[in-house]
C-alpha positions in Angstrom: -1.6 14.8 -6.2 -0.6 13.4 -9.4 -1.5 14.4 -13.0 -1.5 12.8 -16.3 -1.5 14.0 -19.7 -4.9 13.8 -21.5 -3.2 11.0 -23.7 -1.9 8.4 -21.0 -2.3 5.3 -22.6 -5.0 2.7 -20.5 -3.9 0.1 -18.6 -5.1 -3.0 -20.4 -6.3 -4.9 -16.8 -7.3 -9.1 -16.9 -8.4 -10.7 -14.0 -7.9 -14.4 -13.6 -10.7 -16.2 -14.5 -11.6 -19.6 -13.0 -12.4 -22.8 -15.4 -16.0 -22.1 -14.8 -15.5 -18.8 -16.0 -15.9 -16.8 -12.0 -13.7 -13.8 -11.4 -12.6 -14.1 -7.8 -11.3 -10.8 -7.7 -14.1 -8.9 -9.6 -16.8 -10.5 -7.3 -14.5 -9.5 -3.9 -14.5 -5.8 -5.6 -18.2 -5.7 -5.7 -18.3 -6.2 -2.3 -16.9 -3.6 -1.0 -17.7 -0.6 -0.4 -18.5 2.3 -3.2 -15.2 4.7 -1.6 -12.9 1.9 -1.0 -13.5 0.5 -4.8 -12.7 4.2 -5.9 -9.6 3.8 -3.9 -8.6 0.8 -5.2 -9.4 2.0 -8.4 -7.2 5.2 -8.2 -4.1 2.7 -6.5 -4.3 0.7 -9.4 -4.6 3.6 -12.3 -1.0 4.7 -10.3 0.9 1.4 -10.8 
């Protein structure tokens, strides 16, 4: 398990964002699964 102090700084995320303003990767997220978003989430709070 890894731990962080209270103060880690947040990880400023941007997605890419088409011409007409879709997020590919935001709408791909939303359609998965409510566990495997939390795991996704937690991989990319590690990086």
């Amino acid at each position: 398990m890894v731990y962080f102090a209270m103060n880690t700084p947040k990880l400023d995320v941007r997605l890419f964002r088409t011409d007409s303003g879709n997020v590919p990767v935001r709408d791909w997220l939303k359609e998965l699964h409510t566990a495997d978003r939390k795991i996704i989430g937690e991989d990319i709070k590690t990086v």
